[in-house]
Every structure is written in structure tokens, then in C-alpha cells.
LOLUM-559369 format. One line per field, with one value per residue (C-alpha): y, x, z; residue in three letters. Coordinates in Angstrom, 1 decimal, decimal comma, padded with zeros to 4 digits. Last residue first. Layout:
<atoms>
v <- [Y;...]
u <- [X;...]
w <- [Z;...]
residu <- [Ala;...]
</atoms>
This chain:
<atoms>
v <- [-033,2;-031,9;-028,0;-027,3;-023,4;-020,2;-022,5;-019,6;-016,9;-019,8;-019,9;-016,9;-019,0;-021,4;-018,6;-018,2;-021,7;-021,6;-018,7;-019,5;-022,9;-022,0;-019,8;-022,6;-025,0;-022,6;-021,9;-019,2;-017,9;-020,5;-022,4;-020,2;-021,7;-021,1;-017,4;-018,5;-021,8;-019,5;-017,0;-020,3;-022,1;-019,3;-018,7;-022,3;-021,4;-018,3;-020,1;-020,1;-016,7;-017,5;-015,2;-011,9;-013,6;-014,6;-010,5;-009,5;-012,0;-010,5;-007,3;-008,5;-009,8;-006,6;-004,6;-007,1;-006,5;-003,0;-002,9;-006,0;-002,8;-000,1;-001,9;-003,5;-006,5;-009,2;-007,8;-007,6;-010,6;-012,6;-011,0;-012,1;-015,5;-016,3;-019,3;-016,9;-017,7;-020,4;-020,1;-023,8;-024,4;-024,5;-021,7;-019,6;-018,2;-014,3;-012,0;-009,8;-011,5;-015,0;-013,4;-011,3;-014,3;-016,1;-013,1;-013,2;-014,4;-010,7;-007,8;-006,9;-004,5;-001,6;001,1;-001,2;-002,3;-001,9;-002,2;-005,5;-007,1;-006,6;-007,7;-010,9;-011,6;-011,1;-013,4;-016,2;-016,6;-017,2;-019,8;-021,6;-022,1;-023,7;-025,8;-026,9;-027,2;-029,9;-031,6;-031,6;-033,0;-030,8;-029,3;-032,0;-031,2;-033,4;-036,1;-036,2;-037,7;-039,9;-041,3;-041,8;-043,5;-046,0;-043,6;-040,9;-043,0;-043,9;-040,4;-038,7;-041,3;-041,9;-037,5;-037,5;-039,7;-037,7;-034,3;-036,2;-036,7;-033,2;-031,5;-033,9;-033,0;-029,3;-029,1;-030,8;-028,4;-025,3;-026,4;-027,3;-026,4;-025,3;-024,0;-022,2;-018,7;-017,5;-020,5;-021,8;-018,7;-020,5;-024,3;-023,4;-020,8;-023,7;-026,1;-024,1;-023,0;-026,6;-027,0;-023,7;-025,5;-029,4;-027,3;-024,9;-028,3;-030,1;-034,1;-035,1;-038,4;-036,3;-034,7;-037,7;-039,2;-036,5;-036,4;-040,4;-039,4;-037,0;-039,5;-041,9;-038,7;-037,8;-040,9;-041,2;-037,7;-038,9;-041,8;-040,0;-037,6;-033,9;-032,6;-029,4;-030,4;-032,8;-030,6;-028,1;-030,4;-031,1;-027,5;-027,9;-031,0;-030,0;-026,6;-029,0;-031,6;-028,1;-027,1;-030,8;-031,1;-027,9;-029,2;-032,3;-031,2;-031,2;-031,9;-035,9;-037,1;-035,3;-037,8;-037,6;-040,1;-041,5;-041,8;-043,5;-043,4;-041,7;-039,7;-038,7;-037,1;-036,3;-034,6;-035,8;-034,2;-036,5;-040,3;-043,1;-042,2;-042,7;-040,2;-041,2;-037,7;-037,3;-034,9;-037,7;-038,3;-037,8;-041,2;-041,3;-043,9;-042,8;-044,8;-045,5;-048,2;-047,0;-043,4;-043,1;-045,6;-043,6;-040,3;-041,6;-042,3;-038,6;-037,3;-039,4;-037,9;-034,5;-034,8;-036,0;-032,8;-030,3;-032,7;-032,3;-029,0;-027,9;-030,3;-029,1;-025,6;-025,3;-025,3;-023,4;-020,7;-017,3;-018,0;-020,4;-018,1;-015,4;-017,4;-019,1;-015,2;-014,6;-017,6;-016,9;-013,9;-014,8;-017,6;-015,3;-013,0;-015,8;-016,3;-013,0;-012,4;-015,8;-014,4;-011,3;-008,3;-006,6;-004,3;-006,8;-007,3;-003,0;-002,9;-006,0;-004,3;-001,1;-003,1;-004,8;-002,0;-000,2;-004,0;-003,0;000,4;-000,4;-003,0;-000,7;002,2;000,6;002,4;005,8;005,2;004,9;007,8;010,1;009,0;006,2;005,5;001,9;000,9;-000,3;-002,4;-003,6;-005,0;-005,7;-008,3;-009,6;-010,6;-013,3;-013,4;-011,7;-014,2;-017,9;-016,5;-015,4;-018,4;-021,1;-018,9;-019,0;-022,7;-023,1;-021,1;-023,2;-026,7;-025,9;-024,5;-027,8;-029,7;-027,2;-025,2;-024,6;-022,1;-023,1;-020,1;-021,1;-024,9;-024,3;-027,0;-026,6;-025,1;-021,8;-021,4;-023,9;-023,3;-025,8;-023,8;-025,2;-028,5;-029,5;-029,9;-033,1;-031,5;-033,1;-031,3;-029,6;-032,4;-032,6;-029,1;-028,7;-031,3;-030,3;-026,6;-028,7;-030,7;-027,3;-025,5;-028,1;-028,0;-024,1;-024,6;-027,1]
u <- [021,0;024,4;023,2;022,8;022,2;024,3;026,9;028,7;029,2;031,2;033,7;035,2;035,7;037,3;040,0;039,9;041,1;043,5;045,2;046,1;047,3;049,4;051,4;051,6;052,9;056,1;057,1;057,1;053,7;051,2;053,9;054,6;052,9;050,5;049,0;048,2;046,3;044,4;043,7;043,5;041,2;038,9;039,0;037,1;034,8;034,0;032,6;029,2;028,9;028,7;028,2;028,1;031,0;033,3;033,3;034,0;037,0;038,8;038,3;040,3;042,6;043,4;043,3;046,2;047,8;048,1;048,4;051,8;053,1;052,9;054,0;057,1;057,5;060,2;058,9;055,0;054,8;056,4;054,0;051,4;052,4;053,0;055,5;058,5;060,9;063,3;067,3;068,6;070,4;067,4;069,2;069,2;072,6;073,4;071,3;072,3;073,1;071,5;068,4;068,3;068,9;066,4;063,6;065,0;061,5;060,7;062,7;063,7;060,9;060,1;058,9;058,7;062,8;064,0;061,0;059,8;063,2;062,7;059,5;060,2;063,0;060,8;058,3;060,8;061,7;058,7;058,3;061,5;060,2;057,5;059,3;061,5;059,1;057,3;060,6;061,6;058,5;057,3;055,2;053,0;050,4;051,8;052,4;048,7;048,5;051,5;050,9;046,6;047,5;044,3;042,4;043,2;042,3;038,8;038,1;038,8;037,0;034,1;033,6;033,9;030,8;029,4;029,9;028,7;025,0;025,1;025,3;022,6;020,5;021,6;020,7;017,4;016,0;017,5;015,7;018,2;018,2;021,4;023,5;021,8;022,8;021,3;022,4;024,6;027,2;027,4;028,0;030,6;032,1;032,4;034,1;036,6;037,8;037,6;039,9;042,1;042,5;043,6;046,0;047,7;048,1;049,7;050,1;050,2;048,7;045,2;045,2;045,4;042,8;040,4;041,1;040,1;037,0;036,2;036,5;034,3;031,6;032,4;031,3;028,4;027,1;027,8;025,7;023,0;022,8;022,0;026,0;026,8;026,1;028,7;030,8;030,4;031,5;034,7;035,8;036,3;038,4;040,3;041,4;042,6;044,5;046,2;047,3;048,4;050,3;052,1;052,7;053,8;056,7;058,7;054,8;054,2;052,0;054,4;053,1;054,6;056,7;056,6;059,3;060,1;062,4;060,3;057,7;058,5;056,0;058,6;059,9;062,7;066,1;067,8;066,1;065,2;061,3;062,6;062,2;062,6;062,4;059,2;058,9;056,9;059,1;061,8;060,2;061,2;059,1;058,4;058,6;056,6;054,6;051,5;052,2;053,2;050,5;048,1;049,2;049,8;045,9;045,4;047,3;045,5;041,9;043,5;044,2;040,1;039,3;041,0;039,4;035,9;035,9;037,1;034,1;031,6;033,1;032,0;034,7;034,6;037,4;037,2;037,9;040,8;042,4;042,2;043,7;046,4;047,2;047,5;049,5;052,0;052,6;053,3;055,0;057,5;057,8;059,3;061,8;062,9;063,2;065,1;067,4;068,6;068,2;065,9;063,3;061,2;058,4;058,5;057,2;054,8;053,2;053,2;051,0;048,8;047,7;047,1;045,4;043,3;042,2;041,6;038,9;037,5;037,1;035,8;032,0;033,7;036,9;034,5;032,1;035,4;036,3;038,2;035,8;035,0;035,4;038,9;038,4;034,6;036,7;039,3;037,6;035,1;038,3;039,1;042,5;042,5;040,7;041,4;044,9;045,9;043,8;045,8;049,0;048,0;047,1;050,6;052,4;050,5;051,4;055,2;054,6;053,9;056,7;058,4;061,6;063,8;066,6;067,2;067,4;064,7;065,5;068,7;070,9;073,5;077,3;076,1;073,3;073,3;070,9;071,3;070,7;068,9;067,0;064,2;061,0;058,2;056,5;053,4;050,8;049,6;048,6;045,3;044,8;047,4;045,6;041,8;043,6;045,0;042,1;040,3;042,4;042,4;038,8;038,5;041,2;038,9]
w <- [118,2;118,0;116,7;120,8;120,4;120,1;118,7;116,3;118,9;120,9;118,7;120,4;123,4;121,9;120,3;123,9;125,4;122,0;123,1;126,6;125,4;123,3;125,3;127,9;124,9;124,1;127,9;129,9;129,9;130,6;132,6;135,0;138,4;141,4;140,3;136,2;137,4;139,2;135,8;133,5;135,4;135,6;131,8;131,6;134,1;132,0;129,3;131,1;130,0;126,3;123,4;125,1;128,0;125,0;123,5;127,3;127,6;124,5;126,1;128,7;126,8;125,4;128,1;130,1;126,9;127,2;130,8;130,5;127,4;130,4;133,6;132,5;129,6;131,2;135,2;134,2;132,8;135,1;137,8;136,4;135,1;138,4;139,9;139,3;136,5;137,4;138,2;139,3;143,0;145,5;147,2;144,5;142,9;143,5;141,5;139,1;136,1;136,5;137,3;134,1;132,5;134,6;133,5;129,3;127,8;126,7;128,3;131,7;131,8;130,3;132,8;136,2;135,9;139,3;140,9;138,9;139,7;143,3;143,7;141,2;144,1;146,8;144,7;144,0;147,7;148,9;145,7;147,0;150,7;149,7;147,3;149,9;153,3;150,2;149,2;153,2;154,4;157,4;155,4;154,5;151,7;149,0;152,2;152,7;149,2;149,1;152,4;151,3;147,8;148,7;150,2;147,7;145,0;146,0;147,5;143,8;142,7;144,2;144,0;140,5;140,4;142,9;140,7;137,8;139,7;141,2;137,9;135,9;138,8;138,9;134,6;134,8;138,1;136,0;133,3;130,2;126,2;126,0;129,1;131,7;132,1;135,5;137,5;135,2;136,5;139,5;138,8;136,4;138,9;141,5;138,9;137,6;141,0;141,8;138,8;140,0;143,3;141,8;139,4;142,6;144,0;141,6;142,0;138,5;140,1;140,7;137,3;135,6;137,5;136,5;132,9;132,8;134,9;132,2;129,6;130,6;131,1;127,7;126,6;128,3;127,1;123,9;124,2;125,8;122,8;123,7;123,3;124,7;128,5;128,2;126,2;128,9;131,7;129,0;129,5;133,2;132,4;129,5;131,8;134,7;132,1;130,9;134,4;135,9;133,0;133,0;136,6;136,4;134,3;130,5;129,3;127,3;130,7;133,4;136,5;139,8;141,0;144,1;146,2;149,2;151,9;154,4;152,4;149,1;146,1;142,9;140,5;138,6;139,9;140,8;139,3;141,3;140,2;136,7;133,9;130,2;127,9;126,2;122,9;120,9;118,5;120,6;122,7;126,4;128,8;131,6;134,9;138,4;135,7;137,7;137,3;133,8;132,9;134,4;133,2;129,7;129,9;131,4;128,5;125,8;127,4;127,0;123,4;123,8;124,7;122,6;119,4;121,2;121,7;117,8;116,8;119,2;118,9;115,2;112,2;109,8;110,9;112,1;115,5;114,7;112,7;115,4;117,9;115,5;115,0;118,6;119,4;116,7;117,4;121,5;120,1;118,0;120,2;122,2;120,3;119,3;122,8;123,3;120,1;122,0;119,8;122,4;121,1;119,8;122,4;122,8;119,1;119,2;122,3;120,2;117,4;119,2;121,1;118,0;116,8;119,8;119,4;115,5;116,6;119,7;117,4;114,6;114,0;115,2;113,2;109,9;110,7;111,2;107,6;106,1;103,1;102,2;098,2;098,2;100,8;099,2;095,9;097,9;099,8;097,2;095,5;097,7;098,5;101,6;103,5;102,4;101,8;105,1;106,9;104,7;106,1;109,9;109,4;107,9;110,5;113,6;111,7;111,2;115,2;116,2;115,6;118,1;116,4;119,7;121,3;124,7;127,1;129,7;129,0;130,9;131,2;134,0;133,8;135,3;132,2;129,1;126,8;124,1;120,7;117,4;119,5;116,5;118,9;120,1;122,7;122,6;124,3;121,3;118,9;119,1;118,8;116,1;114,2;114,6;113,0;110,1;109,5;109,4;107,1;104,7;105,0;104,6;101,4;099,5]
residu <- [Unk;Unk;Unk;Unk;Unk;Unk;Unk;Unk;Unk;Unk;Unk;Unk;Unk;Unk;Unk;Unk;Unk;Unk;Unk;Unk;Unk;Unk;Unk;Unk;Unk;Unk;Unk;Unk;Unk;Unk;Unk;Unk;Unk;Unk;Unk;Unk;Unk;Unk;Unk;Unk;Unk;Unk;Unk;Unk;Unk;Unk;Unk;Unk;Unk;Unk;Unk;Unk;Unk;Unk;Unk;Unk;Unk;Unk;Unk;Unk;Unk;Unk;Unk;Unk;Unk;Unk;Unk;Unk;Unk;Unk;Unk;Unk;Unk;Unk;Unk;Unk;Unk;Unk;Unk;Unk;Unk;Unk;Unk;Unk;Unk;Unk;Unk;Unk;Unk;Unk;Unk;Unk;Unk;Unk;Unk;Unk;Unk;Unk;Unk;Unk;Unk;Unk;Unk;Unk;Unk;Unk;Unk;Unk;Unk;Unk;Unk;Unk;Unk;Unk;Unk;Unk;Unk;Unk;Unk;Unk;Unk;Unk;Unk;Unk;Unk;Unk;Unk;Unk;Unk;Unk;Unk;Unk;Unk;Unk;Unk;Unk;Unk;Unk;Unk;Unk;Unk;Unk;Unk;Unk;Unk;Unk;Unk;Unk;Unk;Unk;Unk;Unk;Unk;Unk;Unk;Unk;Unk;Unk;Unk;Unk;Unk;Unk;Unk;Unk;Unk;Unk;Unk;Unk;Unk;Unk;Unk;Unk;Unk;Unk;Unk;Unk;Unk;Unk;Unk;Unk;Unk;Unk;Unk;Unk;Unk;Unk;Unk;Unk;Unk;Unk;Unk;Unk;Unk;Unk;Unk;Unk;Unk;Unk;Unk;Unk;Unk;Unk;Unk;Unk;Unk;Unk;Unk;Unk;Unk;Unk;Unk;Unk;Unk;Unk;Unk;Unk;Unk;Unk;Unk;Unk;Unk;Unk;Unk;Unk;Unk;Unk;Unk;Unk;Unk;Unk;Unk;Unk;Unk;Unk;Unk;Unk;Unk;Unk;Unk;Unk;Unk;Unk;Unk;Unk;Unk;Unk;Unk;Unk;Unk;Unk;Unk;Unk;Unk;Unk;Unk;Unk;Unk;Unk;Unk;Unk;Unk;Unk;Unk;Unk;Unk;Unk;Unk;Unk;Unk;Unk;Unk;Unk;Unk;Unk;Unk;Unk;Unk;Unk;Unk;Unk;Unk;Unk;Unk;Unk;Unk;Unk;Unk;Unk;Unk;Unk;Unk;Unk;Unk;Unk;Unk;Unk;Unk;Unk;Unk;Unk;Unk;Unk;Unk;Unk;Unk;Unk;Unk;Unk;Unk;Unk;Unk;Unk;Unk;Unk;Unk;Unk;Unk;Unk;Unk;Unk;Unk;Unk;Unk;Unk;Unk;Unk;Unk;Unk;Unk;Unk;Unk;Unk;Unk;Unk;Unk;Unk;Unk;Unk;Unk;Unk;Unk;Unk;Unk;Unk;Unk;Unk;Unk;Unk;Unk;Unk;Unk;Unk;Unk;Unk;Unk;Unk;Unk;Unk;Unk;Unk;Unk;Unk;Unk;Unk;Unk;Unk;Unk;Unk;Unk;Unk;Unk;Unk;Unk;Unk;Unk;Unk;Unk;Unk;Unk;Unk;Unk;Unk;Unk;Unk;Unk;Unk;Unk;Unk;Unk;Unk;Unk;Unk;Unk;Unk;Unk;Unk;Unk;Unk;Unk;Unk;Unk;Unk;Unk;Unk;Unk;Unk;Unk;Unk;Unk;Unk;Unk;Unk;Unk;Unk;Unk;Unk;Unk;Unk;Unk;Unk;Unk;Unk;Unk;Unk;Unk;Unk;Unk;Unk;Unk;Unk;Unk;Unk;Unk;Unk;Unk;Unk;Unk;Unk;Unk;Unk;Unk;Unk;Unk;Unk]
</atoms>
């Protein structure tokens, strides 16, 4: 009874995730202007994350079996030989946690608290019941709803706000909405249910490299069918969100899918069967992706223009945000700047942007390493890392899904600033973990 509460729950939170529906504690307000970056929020989300995590708590250590063969294992050299890497890790864990937490500012306590949270909704995901079929399928179709509100979002030219749903109403018209112009107009750029195009350009690009392993998880036609509907759904949404560094870490998806097939073929597929079926969805993606962009062709070509003033802008801005993360990284490379706080910092000792609102810089990387400095970002960097080896033993092909995530990571902040980034990292590898589980098609 308590392994399928936990379940539901977990095929919830996954279908839930990208809305960003949140209890508002503290408006952060920075220079007179609204600054999300210093907001203090309860996400609807996390009530389901905490209770998953507590299910998982009790489902574990209170069975009796535990502590009956706890109390009856010896700590000895033999013990820390056998563990090494485990109790390596939760060490690492554990002084991360320590320099996290340092700061008593409550957008450091905050984001520990995600960062936690992810990690333990990672782990309880991994060691749930549920296989990666169902787990899979529920991440995928959230992302089949985003790329219908993508559609609409983009065809209507209007979003419609809901605070149920965590969607505040954008019009093209708008200052300060993001947009595509060339000459006078302006196109707006679909957010789905995310606070930006981007973060949904990101996540739709991770849904849609993991869905080609759905299809060839799945052996029944009509599935395949389905997910192939679906996937071409995903696709357009990603298109009208308009993000570059999202349309190249989805191609980077897609390459190291093809690749790493080659000598790890998914399933129960030939190499000829698997490249036919391949090649045959890569021209169906291909019709569309040249169907939309000859028909949107301006607003397309114009994402790319640099002689376009939003574009030469946004350029221009990201320049400027790495010298600046440079800098910040030098002067604080031991311990950082402190967890979530990098536009404070900003704030504080820099003088005001030219693009007029303080942003973290557009990589994850290097965010990381300026907020946490170079000794606690090497610790986790390790840990992930070896996180990444334990998915490629059960599945290599997985790795295109981790690929998007690493581009995606050098083009934009998202997966490390905000609440729903976090997330997302750790839910792509608790995924990855469940992998172990599926070692062959069970969906016949």
C-alpha cells in the first residue's frame, strides 16, 4: 500500500513539474525592479517532492529486516573496502551540504533546500517500484501538454495567465516579454507554463531526446505510433520557443543517440532494423521542421540575424555576463559567492548592466563555480559524474539524454538557478538509474 502511494505520487510530481504554480512568501525586489532571483517561494510541487521523500523514508527504514541486518553488519576495514565509493560520496555529500549552508541568507537556505530536495527525490525515485516505461512515459507526455500550450501560445500570439497553473498573461505588445522582431513586428516566443522560452525550450529538448528511446522501448506498433504523434508535438514546441542553444543541444541529443546505438543497440533491434526505423522518424521530423520554417521564414532567419537589435542585444549581453562571471569567479575561487546569491553579489559590486536587469550568467558551469567556489563545484562535479558512470553500465544509450542537459547547461541558467531547472537535472538521472531495472523490453 505505501510503494503504490509512493508511486502515484512520484507519476504526479513528474507530470506536474513544469507548472510553476508557487505560494509568493517574499517579493524580491532589487534596484526598484522585481527580482525573481531573490523571491522567496513554496512551489506546489515541493509539498509532493517532501512527501515522496517521506513515504521513501519510512518504506525503507521502517522495516525491521533493516535494523535487524544494521545492527548485525560489522564496521571493519573489510566493510569500508566493499563501500568505499558509497561512503565517498555521501562524504562528499555531506561537506557540500556544509559549505551550501554557511550563509544565513534565506535565498541560500532556499536553494539548499532544492538542491536537497532534488537529490533525495533522485534517490527515491531510483529505488522506487516503478519501471522506466511508466516513469518515461508520465515525464513524456507532461512534455506533450507543454508543446500543445506551445502551439496555442504561439498561434493565439497571447498567454493566457492562470495562478493555478503558475502562468502569468504575456502579450506580444508587451515590454519586456520575449520576443522574435523584425521590422515592426513581433512575434512572440512561446514560454509553455515556464517563467521563459528558454527553460521551455531546454526541458521540451530533453523530453524529446528521451522520447526516441521510449519509441524504441516499447515493441507495440501502436505505441510506437503514439509516441511518434507525440514527438512531433514536442518538436514544434520547441521550434516556436525559439532557443537556439535548446534547438543545438537537441541535435546534440540526437547525433550522440544515433552514435552510441551503433555499438549498444537498444532492445531487441538489428543494427539494419534499428537505422531504418532511425532514418524514417528523422525525415518525418525533418517535414516539419522545414514545413514550419518556410512558412515562419522572417521570424526564423531573423532569430539568427545579428543585425537585429534584440538579437546584436542578447549577444552582446551574454559577452558581457561571462567577463563579469570571470571576474567574480577570481575574486571569490575558494568559496564562492555563496549559494543562489550570484545577482546579489552582482548587485553589490558591480555597476548596473547595460541591458538594465541583473541575471546570472547563461552557464550553469560557471554559475556554479562562482556561488559555490572551485572545491565544493569539484566535489559535486565528482559526484555527478559518478552518477553518470552507474547510468552508462545499465544503459549507454542514455547518454543522449545527459547530452542535452550538459549543452543545454553552456547556452542558459535555468537548470541551476531556478526551482524547476534543479528538478529537472535530478529527475533526468534518477531515470537513468531506473534503467538497471529495464535491462530488456518488458512492454511486449
Amino acid at each position: 500500500m505505501l510503494s503504490r502511494l509512493t508511486n502515484y505520487l512520484i507519476l504526479l510530481f513528474l507530470f506536474a513539474l513544469p507548472f510553476q504554480t508557487r505560494w509568493i512568501i517574499e517579493y524580491g525586489i532589487l534596484n526598484n525592479r522585481p527580482w525573481e532571483f531573490g523571491t522567496i517561494s513554496l512551489y506546489g510541487t515541493e509539498f509532493f517532492l517532501w512527501l515522496i521523500v517521506i513515504l521513501t523514508g519510512i518504506r525503507i527504514f521502517g522495516r525491521p529486516d533493516f535494523w535487524k541486518s544494521f545492527s548485525n553488519c560489522r564496521i571493519n576495514a573489510d566493510y569500508f573496502k566493499m563501500h568505499k565509493k558509497n561512503i565517498l560520496a555521501v562524504l562528499i555529500f555531506l561537506f557540500s551540504t556544509a559549505v551550501f549552508i554557511r550563509s544565513g541568507n534565506p535565498i541560500s537556505w532556499q536553494f539548499t533546500t532544492w538542491f536537497l530536495g532534488g537529490i533525495c527525490l533522485m534517490i527515491s525515485i531510483a529505488v522506487s517500484e516503478l519501471s522506466f516505461s511508466r516513469a518515461g512515459m508520465t515525464l513524456w507526455l507532461s512534455g506533450v501538454v507543454q508543446g500543445v500550450l506551445a502551439v496555442q501560445q504561439f498561434f493565439y500570439q497571447k498567454i493566457i495567465g492562470s495562478k493555478w497553473l503558475g502562468m502569468s498573461a504575456q502579450n506580444s505588445s508587451d515590454s519586456g516579454v520575449s520576443v522574435v522582431q523584425f521590422g515592426d513586428e513581433r512575434w512572440l516566443r512561446a514560454y509553455g507554463s515556464f517563467g521563459w522560452p528558454n527553460s521551455l525550450g531546454i526541458y521540451l529538448a530533453v523530453i524529446f531526446v528521451l522520447g526516441l528511446i521510449l519509441y524504441f522501448y516499447f515493441s507495440k506498433t501502436k505505441w510506437r505510433i503514439l509516441i511518434l504523434v507525440g514527438q512531433l508535438i514536442i518538436l514544434t514546441g520547441l521550434l516556436l520557443s525559439f532557443s537556439r542553444g535548446a534547438w543545438l543541444a537537441a541535435v546534440g541529443g540526437l547525433l550522440i543517440f544515433g552514435l552510441i546505438a551503433w555499438n549498444n543497440l537498444p532492445f531487441e533491434f538489428t543494427r539494419r532494423k534499428f537505422y531504418s526505423q532511425f532514418v524514417k522518424q528523422l525525415a518525418v521530423y525533418a517535414v516539419l521542421v522545414i514545413s514550419l520554417v518556410t512558412i515562419y521564414f522572417p521570424v526564423f532567419t531573423n532569430r539568427f540575424n545579428t543585425g537585429n537589435y534584440l538579437e546584436y542585444l542578447s549577444i552582446t549581453e551574454r559577452q558581457d555576463q561571462l567577463n563579469v562571471a570571470g571576474q567574480m569567479i577570481s575574486d571569490n575561487l575558494f568559496f564562492g559567492v555563496g549559494p543562489g546569491l550570484y545577482t546579489n553579489y552582482l548587485a553589490r559590486y558591480f555597476v548596473s548592466p547595460t541591458y538594465g536587469v541583473y541575471q546570472p550568467v547563461h552557464n550553469i558551469f560557471l554559475l556554479a563555480l562562482a556561488e559555490l567556489g572551485i572545491f565544493v563545484f569539484l566535489f559535486i562535479l565528482v559526484f555527478v559524474f559518478w552518477l553518470i558512470k552507474k547510468i552508462g553500465r545499465a544503459g549507454p544509450i542514455y547518454f543522449s539524454v545527459l547530452t542535452v542537459l550538459f549543452l543545454a547547461g553552456f547556452y542558459d541558467h535555468f537548470l541551476w538557478s531556478l526551482y524547476a531547472g534543479q528538478l529537472i537535472w535530478w529527475v533526468v538521472l534518477a531515470l537513468g538509474l531506473m534503467l538497471k531495472k529495464s535491462q530488456s523490453n518488458i512492454e511486449k
